[in-house]
C-alpha positions, 0 to 999 in steps of 0.5 A: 112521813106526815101521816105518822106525825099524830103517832110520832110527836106523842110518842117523842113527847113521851121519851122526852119526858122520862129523861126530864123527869131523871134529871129533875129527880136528880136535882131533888138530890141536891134540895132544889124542893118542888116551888123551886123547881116549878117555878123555873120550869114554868118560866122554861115552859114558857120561853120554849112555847113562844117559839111558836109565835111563827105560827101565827093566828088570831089574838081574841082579846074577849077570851083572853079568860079561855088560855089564862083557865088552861093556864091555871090548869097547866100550873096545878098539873106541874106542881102536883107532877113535881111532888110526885117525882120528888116525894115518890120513885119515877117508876111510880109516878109516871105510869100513874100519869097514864090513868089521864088516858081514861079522865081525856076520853071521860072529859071529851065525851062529857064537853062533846068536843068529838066521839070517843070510838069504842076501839079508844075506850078499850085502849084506854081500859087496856092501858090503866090495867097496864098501869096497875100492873105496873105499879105492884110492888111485889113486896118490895118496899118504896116510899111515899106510894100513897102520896105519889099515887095521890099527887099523880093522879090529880096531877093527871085529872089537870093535864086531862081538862088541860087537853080536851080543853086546848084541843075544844078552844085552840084552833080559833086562835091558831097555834101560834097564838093560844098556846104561848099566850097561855104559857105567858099566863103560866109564867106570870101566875108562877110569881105566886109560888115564890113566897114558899121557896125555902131558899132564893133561886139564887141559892140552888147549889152550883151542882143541882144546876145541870140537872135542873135546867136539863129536866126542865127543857127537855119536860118544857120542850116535851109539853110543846111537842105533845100539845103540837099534836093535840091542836093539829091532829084534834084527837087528845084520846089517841095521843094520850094512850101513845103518850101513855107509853112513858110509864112503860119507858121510865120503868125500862130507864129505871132499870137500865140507865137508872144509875147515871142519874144516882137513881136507886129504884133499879134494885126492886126486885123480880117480882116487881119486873114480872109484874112490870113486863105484863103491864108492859106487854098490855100497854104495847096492846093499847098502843097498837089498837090506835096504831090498827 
């Protein structure tokens, strides 16, 4: 059972997020904008990751710079992921998430955290063809593509930098140690998005509430699951390509429980499913050639 740990956390990681990512999408519905919901969800974040407090390790005060930079990391990568599900289709921004598959691989080889095999890189070539294929319309007409494509891969670039970074600097400090000083960053560097709320938190509609906090425990608790792997297993490349099977699961959640959560990107049409099914069948191609 240990040995399939580095393959099951992503992989749960990965199914946690797309149901998060339904409900927070759902609150969208509902106004909650995206400073709202970035705040809350980063001070969830950082509630879930004192969990590992447990854990233990060594507090380095001098390098208290090392989590507070993951931290802004951390930050910008959230609220760019929450544009992106609020300005555009789930199906679309999560599969353009994956494309930090490729920017983890280009990022470890660059710091020299550890080599990248060429059986990684094709992995990583495999599973950015899939997420192209994956997003062809196919004619069909969805809004705000461009500016998803954009919010989400930037939001990628950030959590790419974010993991070879945590996986280059967290063990000195253990677990228990760097990853909730860090989301204690997160949580006091979100103040500053409070200025740019429409509205106090206090004025969220009674209705957005469920949703909200559903996405955001389940994506706060996704994080810890996923960062878990990186700082224990040490192979962030490996982990982002399981992980990158997230864009297969939101397009399969889209089409078959879309309508719990009053999402309408279930009605695109088979064009766009065809296309989706061969990003599906390369994306299965990369998982397996980590798994082999």
């Amino acid at each position: 059972m240990e040995a399939a740990l580095p393959l099951i956390l992503p992989f749960s990681a990965a199914l946690l997020y797309v149901v998060g990512a339904l409900l927070v999408k759902r609150s969208g519905d509902f106004g909650v904008g995206v400073w709202r919901t970035a705040f809350l969800s980063n001070l969830t974040s950082a509630l879930i990751f004192q969990l590992l407090l447990p854990l233990g390790g060594t507090f380095h005060p001098e390098l208290l710079w090392q989590p507070a930079l993951v931290g802004v990391l951390f930050l910008l990568g959230q609220l760019l992921n929450y544009v992106a599900l609020q300005r555009g289709d789930v199906s679309v921004a999560t599969p353009v998430l994956g494309v930090k598959i490729v920017l983890v691989a280009l990022f470890t080889t660059l710091l020299h955290t550890q080599g990248v095999s060429a059986k990684l890189w094709a992995a990583a070539a495999l599973s950015s063809l899939a997420i192209a294929l994956l997003n062809r319309t196919g004619g069909a007409k969805r809004h705000h593509v461009g500016s998803t494509i954009c919010y989400a891969g930037s939001s990628a670039a950030m959590f790419a930098l974010f993991d070879v970074l945590v996986q280059k600097w967290a063990p000195a400090w253990g677990a228990g140690r760097f990853l909730p000083v860090m989301l204690g960053f997160v949580a006091v560097f979100s103040v500053a998005l409070i200025p740019f709320f429409h509205a106090p938190v206090k004025a969220i509609p009674r209705g957005a509430w469920p949703w909200l906090m559903g996405g955001c425990v389940l994506i706060g608790f996704q994080s810890l699951v996923f960062v878990m792997a990186i700082v224990k297993f040490r192979n962030a490349t490996a982990a982002n390509v399981i992980y990158s099977s997230r864009g297969l699961w939101s397009v399969a959640a889209v089409w078959a429980i879309g309508h719990w959560f009053a999402n309408r990107e279930q009605h695109l049409g088979a064009s766009v499913l065809r296309w989706r099914l061969v990003g599906a069948a390369l994306m299965m191609a990369a998982i397996a050639l980590v798994l082999v």
